[in-house]
C-alpha positions as CSV (number, residue, x, y, z in Angstrom):
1,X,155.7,105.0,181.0
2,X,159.1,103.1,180.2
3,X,161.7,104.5,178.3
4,X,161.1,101.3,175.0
5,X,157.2,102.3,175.3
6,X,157.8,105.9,174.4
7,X,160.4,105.7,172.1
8,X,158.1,102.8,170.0
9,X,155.0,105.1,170.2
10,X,157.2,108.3,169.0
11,X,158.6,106.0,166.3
12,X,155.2,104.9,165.2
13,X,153.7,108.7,165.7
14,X,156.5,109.8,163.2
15,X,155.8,106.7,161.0
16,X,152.0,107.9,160.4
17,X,152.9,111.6,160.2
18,X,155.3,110.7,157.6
19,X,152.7,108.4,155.8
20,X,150.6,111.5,156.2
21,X,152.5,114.1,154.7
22,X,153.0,111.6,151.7
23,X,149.8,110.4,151.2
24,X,151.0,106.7,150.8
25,X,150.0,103.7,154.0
26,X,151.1,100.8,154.0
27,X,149.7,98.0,156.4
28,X,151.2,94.3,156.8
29,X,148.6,91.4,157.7
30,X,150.8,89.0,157.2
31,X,151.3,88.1,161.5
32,X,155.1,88.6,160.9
33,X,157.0,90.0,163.9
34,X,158.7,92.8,161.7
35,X,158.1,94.7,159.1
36,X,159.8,96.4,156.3
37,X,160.7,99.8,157.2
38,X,157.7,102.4,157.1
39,X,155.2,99.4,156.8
40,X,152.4,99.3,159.8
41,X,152.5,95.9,161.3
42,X,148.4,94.8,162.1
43,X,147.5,93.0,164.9
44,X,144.0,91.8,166.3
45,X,144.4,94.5,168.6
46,X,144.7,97.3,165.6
47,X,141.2,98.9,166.4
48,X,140.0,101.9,164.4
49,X,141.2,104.5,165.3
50,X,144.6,103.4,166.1
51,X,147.0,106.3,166.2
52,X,146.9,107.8,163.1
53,X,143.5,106.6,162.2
54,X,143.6,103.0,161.0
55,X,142.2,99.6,162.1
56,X,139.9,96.8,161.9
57,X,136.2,98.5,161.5
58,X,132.8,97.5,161.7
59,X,133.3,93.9,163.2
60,X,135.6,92.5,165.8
61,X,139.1,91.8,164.5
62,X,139.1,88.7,162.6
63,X,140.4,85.5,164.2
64,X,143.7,84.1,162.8
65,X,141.7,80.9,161.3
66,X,138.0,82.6,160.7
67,X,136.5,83.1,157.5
68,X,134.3,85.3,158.2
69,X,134.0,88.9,156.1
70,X,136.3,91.6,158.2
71,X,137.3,95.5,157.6
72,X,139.5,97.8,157.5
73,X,140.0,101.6,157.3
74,X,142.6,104.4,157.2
75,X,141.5,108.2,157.6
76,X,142.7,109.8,154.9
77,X,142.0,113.0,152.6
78,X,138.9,113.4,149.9
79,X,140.6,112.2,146.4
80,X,141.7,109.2,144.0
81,X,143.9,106.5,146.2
82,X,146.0,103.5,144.2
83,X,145.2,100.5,146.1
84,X,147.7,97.7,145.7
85,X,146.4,94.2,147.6
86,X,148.3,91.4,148.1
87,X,146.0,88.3,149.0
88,X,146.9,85.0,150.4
89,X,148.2,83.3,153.8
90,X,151.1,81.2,154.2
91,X,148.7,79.1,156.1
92,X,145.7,78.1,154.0
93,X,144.1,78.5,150.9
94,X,142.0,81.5,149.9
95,X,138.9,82.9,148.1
96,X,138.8,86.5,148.2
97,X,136.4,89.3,147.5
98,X,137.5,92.7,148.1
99,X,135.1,95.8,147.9
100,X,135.2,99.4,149.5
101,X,133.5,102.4,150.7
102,X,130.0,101.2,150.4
103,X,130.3,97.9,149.3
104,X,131.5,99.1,146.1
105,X,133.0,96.2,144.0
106,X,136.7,95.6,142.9
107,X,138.1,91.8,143.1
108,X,135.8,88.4,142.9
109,X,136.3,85.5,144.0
110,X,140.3,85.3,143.8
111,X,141.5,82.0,144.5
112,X,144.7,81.6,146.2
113,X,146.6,78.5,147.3
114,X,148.8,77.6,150.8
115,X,151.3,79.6,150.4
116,X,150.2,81.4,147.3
117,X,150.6,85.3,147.5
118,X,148.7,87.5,144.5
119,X,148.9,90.8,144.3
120,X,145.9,93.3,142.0
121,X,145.2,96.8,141.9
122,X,142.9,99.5,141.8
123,X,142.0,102.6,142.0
124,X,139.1,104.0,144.8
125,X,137.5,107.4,145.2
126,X,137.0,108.6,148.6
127,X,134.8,112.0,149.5
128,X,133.5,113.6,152.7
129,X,130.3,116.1,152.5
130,X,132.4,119.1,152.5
131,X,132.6,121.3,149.7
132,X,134.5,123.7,150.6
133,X,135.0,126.0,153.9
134,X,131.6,125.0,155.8
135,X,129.6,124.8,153.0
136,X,128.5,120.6,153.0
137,X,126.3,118.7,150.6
138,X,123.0,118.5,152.1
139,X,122.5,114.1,152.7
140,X,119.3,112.2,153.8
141,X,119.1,111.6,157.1
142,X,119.6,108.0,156.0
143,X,122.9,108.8,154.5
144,X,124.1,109.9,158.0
145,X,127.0,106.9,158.7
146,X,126.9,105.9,155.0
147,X,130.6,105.1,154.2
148,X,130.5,107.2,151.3
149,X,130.0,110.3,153.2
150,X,132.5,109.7,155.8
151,X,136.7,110.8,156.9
152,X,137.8,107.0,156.3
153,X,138.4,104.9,153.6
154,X,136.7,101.4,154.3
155,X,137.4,98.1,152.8
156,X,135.6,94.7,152.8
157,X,137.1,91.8,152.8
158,X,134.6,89.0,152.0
159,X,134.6,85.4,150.5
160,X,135.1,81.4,151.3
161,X,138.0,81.9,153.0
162,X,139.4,85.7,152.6
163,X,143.0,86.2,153.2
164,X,144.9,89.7,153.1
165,X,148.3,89.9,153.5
166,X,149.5,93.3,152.9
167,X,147.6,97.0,151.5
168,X,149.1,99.6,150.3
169,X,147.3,103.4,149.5
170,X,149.0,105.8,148.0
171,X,147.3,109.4,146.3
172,X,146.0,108.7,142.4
173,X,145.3,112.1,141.8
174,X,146.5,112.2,138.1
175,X,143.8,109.2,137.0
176,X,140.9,109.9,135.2
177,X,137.8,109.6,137.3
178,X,134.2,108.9,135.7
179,X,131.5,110.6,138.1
180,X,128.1,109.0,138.7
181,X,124.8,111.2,138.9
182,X,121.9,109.3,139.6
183,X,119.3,108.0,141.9
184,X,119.0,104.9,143.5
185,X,119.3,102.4,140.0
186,X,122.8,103.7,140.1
187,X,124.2,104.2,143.9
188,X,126.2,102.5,145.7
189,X,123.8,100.5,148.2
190,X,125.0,99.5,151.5
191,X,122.8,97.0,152.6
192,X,122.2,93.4,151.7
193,X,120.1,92.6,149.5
194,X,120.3,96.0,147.3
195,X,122.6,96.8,144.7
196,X,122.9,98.7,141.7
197,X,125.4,99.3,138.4
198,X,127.1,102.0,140.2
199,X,128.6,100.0,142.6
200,X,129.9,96.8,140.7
201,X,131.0,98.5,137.3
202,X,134.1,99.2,139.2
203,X,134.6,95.4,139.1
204,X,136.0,96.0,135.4
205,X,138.1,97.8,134.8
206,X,141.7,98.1,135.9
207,X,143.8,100.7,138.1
208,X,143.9,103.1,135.5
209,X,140.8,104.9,135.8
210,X,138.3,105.8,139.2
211,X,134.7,105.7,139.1
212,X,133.5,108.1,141.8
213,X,129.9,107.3,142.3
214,X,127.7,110.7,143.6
215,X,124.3,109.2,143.0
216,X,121.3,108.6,145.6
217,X,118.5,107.2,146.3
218,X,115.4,109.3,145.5
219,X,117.2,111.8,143.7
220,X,116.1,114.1,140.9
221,X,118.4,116.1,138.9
222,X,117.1,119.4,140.0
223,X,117.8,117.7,144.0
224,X,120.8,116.8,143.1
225,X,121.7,119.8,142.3
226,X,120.0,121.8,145.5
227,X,121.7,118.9,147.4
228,X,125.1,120.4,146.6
229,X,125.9,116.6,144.9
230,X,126.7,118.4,142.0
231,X,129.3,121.2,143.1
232,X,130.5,118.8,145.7
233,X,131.4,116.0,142.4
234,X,132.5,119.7,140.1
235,X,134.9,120.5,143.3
236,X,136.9,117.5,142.8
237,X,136.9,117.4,138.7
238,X,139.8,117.9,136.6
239,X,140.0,118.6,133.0
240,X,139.4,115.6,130.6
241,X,137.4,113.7,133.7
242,X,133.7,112.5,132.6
243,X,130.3,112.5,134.1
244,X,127.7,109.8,133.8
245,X,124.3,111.2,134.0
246,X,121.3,108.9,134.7
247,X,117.5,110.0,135.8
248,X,114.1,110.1,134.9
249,X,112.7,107.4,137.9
250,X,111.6,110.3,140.1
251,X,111.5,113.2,138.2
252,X,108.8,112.2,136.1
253,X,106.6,112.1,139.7
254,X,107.2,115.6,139.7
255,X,103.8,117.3,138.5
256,X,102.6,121.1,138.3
257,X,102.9,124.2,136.0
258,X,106.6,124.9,134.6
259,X,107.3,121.0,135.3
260,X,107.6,118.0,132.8
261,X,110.3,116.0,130.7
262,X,110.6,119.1,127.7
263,X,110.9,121.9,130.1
264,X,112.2,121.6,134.0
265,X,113.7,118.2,133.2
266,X,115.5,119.1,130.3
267,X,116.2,122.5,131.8
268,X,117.8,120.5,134.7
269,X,120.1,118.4,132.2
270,X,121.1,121.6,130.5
271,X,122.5,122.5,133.8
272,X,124.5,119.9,134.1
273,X,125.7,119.6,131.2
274,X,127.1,123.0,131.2
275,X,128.9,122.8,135.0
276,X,130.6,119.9,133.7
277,X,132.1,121.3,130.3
278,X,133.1,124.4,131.9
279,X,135.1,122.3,134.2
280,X,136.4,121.0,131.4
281,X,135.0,117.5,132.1
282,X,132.6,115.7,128.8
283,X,129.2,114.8,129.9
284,X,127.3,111.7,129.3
285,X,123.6,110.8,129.4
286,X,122.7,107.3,130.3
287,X,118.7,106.7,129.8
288,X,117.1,105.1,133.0
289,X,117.1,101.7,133.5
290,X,113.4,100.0,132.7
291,X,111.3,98.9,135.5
292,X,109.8,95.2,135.7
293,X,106.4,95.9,134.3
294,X,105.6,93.7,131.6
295,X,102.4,93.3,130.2
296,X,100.4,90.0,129.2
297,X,102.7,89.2,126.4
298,X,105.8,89.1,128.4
299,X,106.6,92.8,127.2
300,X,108.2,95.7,129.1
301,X,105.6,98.2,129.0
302,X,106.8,101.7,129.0
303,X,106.1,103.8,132.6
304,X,109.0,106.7,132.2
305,X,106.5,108.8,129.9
306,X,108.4,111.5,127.5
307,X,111.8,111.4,130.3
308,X,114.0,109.4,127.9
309,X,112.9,111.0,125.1
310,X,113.7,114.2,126.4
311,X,117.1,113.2,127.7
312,X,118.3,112.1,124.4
313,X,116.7,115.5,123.0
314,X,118.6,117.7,125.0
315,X,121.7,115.3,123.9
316,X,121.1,115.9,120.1
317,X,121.0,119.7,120.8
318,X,123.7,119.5,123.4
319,X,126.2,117.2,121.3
320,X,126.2,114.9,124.4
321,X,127.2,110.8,124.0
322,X,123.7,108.9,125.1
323,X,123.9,105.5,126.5
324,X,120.9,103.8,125.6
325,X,120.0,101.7,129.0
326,X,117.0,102.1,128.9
327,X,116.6,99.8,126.0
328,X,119.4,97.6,126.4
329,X,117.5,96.9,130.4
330,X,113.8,96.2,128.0
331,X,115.9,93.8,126.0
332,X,117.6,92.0,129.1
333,X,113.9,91.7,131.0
334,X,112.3,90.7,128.2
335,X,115.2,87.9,127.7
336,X,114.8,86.8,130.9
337,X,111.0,86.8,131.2
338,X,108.6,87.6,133.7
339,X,109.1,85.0,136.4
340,X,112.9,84.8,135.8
341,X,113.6,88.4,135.8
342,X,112.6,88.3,139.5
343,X,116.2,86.8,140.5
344,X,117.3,90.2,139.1
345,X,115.3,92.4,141.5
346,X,114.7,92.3,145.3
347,X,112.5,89.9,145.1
348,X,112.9,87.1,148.0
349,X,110.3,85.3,150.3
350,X,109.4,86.8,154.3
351,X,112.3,85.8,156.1
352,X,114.9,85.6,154.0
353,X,116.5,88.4,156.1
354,X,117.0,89.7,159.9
355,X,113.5,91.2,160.3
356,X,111.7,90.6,156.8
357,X,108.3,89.7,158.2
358,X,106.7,90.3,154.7
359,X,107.9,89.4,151.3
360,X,110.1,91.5,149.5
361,X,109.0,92.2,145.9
362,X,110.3,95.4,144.3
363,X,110.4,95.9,140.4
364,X,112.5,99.1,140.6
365,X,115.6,98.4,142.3
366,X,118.2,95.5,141.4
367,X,119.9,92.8,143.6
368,X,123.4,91.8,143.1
369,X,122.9,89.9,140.1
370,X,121.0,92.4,138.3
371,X,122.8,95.3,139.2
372,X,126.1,93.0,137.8
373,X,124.4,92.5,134.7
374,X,123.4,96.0,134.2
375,X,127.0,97.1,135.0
376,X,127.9,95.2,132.2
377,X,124.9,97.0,129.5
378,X,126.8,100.1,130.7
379,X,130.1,99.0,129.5
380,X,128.4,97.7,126.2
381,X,127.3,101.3,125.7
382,X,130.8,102.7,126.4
383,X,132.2,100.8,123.9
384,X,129.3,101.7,121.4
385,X,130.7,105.0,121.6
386,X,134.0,104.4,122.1
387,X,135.3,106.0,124.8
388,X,138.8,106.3,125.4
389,X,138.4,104.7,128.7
390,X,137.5,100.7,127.9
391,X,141.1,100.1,127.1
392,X,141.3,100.2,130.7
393,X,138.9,97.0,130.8
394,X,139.9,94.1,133.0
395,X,141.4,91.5,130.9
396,X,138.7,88.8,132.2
397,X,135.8,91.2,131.1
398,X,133.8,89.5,127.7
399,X,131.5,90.9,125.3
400,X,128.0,91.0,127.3
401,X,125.1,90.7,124.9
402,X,121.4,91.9,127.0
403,X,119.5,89.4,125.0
404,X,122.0,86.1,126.3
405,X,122.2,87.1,130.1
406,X,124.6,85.4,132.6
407,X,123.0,82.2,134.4
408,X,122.1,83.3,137.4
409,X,122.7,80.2,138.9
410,X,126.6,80.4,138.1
411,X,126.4,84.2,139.8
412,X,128.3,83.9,143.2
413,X,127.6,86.9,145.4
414,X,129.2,86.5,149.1
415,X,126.8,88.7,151.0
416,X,128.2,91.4,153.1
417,X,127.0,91.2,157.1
418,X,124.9,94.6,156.8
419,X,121.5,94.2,155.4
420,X,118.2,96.2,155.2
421,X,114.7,95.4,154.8
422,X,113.1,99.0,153.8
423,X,113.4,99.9,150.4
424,X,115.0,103.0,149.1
425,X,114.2,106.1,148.2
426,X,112.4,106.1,144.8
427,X,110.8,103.8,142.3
């Protein structure tokens, strides 16, 4: 090997173990020559894993004038990163979307001009399955690959025209993170054309607080528990963090002696709720989201039997904040009514997508649209009790009312290359 070679690859091997040992990356996609000192210059030939663990992911590199979607991702430790984007090209004009791990949203549709740069922040969890020593959380064979679950942190870049300039990552360990427990009305789906509030209520808010999204698809809260999802979430808690709790879809299929909403269900909540306070985190309940069942009226008909009932039981006797989705999701359906509520669940003709040969009609889980709107009930019911954390709402986010929904027609979703005809776990 020449004598330049080696002293550019011990230059760049110090570089990362630097970067390393401070927890901070920064990458330039600008396709300048050189870089600012301690920045990573990215090429088309920056392939994960480079040295150091970073590269384009997924998909080939992009090409210099393709708009198509492309990623990216850096190996770095389990925690709370900063993420500071600059988008734009001094070549064209851009419209950006920008989402992470497992499609979890963060920027929409950002419009930049020739020679425009904009820069936004945020603030991303990223977790692997260990707990601690070689003790893992126990995932679903179909979780094996999820994003979520893996060493890297992975961004999208999607949109018209997306255009990334420069990323930076540093550690965020001191921001308050609000962990999700759920099932699969809540996780972050990584396949076109699921989705669910989990994943896009990140969207709102600004870099001053991490949503860290633990739920599943199929889970109940006593499996979630088993699963290790809960110590795995309790490991990585700090005092004055919170946790969003939301089942009820599958648990109420649980039947047999010593079962039911009043007694294992509640038992199971109980549990949780007492992890979390003595970690000195401040549970929540969320009710579960309604199902699209209506009845010949054009009413949502009740299917959870006693489960929200019993969630906002144990909450009374608990002292735990409730977040009443359950009926701001009746009110939304009902708004919407029972043809045009189907544009908020996977509901799409045989061949809409690589190897649909049947239709696609699920009343259960949420497309993009819904799962946006439903993001947004959440937020309504965070600011019904107050919590310290809307301050830290986007400054674009407006009042959302459940009973005057967004047009669906003005909803712009670019979808990401990855999609899925099975359903998931749970109904």
């Amino acid at each position: 090997m020449k004598t330049r070679q080696l002293s550019k690859l011990l230059a760049l091997a110090a570089l990362i173990a630097g970067n390393a040992a401070a927890q901070t990356y920064e990458f330039d996609f600008s396709g300048k020559k050189k870089t600012a000192e301690g920045v990573i210059r990215i090429t088309p030939d920056s392939i994960f894993p480079c040295t150091g663990g970073y590269g384009y992911d997924l998909l080939p590199a992009p090409e210099k004038k393709s708009d198509s979607p492309f990623f990216f991702s850096v190996n770095v430790p389990d925690g709370n990163y900063l993420v500071t984007v600059t988008l734009g090209s001094r070549q064209k004009a851009g419209l950006t979307t920008v989402r992470a791990e497992s499609r979890r949203l963060f920027l929409e549709n950002i419009p930049t001009k020739k020679g425009e740069l904009t820069t936004y922040q945020f603030t991303v969890n990223k977790r692997n399955t260990v707990i601690e020593g070689k003790e893992k959380v126990r995932i679903k064979p179909r979780e094996q690959g999820k994003l979520n679950w893996d060493d890297k942190l992975t961004f999208e870049f999607n949109g018209d025209t997306p255009c990334l300039h420069s990323i930076k990552i540093e550690k965020a360990d001191g921001v308050p993170t609000v962990f999700l427990a759920g099932n699969s009305t809540v996780v972050d789906q990584d396949n076109e054309p699921w989705a669910s509030w989990g994943q896009m209520i990140t969207r709102f808010f600004d870099q001053r607080i991490c949503f860290a999204n633990y739920a599943e698809s199929g889970e109940r809260a006593d499996t979630f528990i088993k699963a290790g999802r809960l110590k795995k979430a309790l490991s990585q808690m700090k005092k004055g963090d919170y946790m969003f709790i939301e089942f009820g879809h599958n648990d109420q299929k649980l039947k047999g002696p010593g079962k039911g909403a009043y007694y294992f269900f509640a038992t199971q909540l109980k549990t949780f709720v007492d992890e979390v306070r003595a970690k000195g985190g401040i549970p929540v309940f969320v009710t579960p989201t309604q199902r699209r069942s209506f009845d010949a009226n054009g009413k949502i008909q009740e299917t959870h039997e006693d489960y929200p009932d019993a969630m906002r039981w144990v909450a009374r006797r608990e002292n735990v904040p409730v977040i009443e989705l359950h009926d701001m999701t009746r009110t939304l359906y009902e708004t919407l009514g029972i043809e045009a509520s189907k544009k908020a669940f996977v509901h799409y003709p045989a061949g809409t997508y690589p190897g649909q040969d049947k239709p696609l009609a699920d009343n259960t889980h949420f497309n993009p649209y819904g799962a946006y709107e439903i993001a947004k009930c959440v937020i309504e019911g965070m600011k019904k009790l107050d919590l310290p954390f809307i301050a830290y709402l986007r400054n674009d986010y407006q009042t959302f009312d459940p009973a005057h929904p967004d047009d669906v027609d003005t909803f712009k979703w670019d979808e990401s290359p990855f999609t899925e005809v099975e359903k998931p776990d749970g109904n």
